[in-house]
Backbone as ProteinMPNN parsed JSONL, in Angstrom:
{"seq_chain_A": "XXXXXXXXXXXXXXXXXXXXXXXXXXXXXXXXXXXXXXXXXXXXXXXXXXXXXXXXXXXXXXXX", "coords_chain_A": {"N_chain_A": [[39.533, -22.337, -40.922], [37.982, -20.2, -38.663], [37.512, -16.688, -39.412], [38.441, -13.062, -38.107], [36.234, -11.66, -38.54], [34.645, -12.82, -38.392], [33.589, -14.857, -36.161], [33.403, -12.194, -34.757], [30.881, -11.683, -35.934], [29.657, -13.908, -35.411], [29.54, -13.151, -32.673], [28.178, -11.376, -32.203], [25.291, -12.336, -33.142], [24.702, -13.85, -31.333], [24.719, -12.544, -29.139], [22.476, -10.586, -30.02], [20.442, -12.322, -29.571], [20.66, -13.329, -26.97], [20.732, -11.165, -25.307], [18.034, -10.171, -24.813], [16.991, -12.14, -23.127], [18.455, -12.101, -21.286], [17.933, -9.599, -19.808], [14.992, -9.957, -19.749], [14.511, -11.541, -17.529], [16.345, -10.315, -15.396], [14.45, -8.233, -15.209], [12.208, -9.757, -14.31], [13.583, -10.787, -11.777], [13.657, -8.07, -10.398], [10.934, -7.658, -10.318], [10.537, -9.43, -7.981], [11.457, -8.568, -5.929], [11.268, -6.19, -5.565], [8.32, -7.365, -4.906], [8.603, -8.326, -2.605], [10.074, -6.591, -1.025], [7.63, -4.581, -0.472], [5.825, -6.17, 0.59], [6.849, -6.863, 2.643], [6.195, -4.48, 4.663], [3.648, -5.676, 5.327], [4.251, -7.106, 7.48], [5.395, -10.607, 8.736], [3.452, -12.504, 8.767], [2.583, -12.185, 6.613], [4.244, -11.992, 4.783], [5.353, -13.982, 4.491], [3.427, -15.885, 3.417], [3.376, -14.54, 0.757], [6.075, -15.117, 0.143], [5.571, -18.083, -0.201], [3.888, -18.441, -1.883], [4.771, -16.6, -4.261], [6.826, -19.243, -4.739], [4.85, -21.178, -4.999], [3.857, -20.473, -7.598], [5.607, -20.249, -9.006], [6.739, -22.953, -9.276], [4.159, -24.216, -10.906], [4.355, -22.919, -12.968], [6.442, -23.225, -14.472], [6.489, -26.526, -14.574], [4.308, -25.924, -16.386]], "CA_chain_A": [[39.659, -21.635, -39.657], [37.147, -18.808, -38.739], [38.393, -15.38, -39.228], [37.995, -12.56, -37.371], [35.164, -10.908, -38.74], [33.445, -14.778, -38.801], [33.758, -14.897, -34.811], [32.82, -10.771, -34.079], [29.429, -12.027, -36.228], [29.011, -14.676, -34.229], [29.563, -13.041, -31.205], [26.862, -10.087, -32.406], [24.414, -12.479, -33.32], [24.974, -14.933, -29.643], [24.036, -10.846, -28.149], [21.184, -10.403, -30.384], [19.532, -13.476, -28.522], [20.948, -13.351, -25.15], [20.372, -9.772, -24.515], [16.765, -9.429, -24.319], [16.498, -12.903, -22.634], [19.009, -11.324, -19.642], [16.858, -8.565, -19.708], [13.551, -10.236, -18.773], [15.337, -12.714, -16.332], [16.766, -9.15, -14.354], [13.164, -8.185, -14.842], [11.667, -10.847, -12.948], [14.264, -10.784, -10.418], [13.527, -6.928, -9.589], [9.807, -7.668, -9.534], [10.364, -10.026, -7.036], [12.531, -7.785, -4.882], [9.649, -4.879, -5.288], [7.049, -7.23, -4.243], [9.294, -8.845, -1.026], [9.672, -4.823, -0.24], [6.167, -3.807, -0.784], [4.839, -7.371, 0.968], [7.478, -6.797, 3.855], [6.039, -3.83, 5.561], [3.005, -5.492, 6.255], [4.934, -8.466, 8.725], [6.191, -11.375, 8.548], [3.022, -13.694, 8.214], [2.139, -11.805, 4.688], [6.014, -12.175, 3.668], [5.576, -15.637, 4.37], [2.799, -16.359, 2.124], [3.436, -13.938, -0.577], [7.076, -16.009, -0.579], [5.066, -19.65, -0.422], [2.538, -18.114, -3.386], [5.721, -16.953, -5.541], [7.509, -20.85, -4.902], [4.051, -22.356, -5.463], [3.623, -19.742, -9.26], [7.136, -20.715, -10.195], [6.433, -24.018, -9.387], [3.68, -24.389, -12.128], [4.948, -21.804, -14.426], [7.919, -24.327, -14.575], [5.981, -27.035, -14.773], [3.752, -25.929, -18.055]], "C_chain_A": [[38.893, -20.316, -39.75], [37.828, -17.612, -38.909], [38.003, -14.236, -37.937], [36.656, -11.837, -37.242], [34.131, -12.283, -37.904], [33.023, -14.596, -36.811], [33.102, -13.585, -34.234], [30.767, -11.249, -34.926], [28.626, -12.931, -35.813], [28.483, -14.418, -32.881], [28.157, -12.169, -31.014], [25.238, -11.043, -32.234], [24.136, -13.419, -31.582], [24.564, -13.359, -28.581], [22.711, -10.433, -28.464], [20.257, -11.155, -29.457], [19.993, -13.479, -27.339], [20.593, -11.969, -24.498], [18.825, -9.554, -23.55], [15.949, -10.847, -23.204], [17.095, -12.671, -21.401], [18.226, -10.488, -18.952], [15.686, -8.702, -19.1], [14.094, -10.761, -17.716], [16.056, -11.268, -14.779], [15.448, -8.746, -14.182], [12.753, -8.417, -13.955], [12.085, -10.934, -11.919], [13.844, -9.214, -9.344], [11.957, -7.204, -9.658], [9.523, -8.388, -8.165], [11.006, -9.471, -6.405], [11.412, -6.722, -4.618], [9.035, -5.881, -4.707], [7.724, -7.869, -2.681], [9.312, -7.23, -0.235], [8.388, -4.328, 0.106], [5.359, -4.748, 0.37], [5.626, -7.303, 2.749], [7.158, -5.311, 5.18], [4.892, -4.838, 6.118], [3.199, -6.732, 7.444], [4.852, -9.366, 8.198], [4.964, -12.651, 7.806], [2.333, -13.23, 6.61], [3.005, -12.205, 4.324], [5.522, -13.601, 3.963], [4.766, -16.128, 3.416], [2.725, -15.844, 0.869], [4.958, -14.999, -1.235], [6.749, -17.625, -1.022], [4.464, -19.585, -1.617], [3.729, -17.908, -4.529], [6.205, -18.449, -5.73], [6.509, -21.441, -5.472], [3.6, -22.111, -7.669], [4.765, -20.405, -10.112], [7.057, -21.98, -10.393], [5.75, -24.685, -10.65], [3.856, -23.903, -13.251], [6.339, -22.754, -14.599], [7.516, -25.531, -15.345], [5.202, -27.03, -16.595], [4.582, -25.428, -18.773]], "O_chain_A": [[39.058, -19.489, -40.646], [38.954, -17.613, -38.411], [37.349, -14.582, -36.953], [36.099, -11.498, -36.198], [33.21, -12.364, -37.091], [31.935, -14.103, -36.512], [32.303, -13.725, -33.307], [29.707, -11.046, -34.334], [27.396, -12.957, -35.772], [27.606, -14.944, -32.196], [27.34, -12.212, -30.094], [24.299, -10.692, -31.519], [23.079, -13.287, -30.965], [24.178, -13.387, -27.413], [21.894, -10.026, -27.638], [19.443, -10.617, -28.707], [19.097, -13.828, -26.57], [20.235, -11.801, -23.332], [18.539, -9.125, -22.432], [14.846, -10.761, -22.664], [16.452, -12.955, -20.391], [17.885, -10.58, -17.773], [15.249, -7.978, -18.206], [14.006, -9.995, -16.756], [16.124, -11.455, -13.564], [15.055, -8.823, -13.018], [12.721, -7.773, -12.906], [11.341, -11.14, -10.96], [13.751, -9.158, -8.118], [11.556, -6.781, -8.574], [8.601, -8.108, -7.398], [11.608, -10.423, -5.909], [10.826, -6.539, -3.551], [8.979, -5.56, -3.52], [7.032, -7.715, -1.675], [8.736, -6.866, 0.79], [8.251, -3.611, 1.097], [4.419, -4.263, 1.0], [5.046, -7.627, 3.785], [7.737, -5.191, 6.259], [4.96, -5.005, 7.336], [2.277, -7.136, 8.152], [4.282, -9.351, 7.107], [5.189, -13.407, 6.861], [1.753, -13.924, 5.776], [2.866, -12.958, 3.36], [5.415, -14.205, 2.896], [5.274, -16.813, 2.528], [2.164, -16.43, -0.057], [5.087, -15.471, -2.365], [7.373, -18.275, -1.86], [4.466, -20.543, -2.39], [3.825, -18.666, -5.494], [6.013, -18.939, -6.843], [6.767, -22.221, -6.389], [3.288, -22.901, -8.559], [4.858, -20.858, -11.253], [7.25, -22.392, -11.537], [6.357, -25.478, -11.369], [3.566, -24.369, -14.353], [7.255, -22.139, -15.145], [7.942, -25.738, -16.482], [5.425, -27.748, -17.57], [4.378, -25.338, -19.984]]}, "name": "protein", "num_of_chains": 1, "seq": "XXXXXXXXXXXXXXXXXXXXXXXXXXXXXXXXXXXXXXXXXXXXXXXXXXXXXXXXXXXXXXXX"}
């Protein structure tokens, strides 16, 4: 049966690796919030294709 230490070193090392992969993943999410802000003054038919151009990036960035 694990102890307690066994489990807090688990838990450290399960933070080591999840941290910095949360980290980019919030990243990415606030670049895409900046560029919907930034892409949203200039009306609606830019927002529309800057949002079709991110779906079509993620799309292949998924993909490979």
């Amino acid at each position: 049966m694990p102890t307690g230490s066994a489990i807090f070193s688990e838990m450290r090392a399960t933070v080591a690796v999840a941290g910095p992969l949360a980290a980019a993943n919030l990243a990415q999410m606030a670049m895409g919030f900046t560029n919907t802000v930034v892409v949203g003054s200039l009306g609606s038919a830019a927002l529309a294709a800057a949002g079709l151009g991110a779906s079509l990036y993620f799309t292949v960035a998924l993909v490979c």
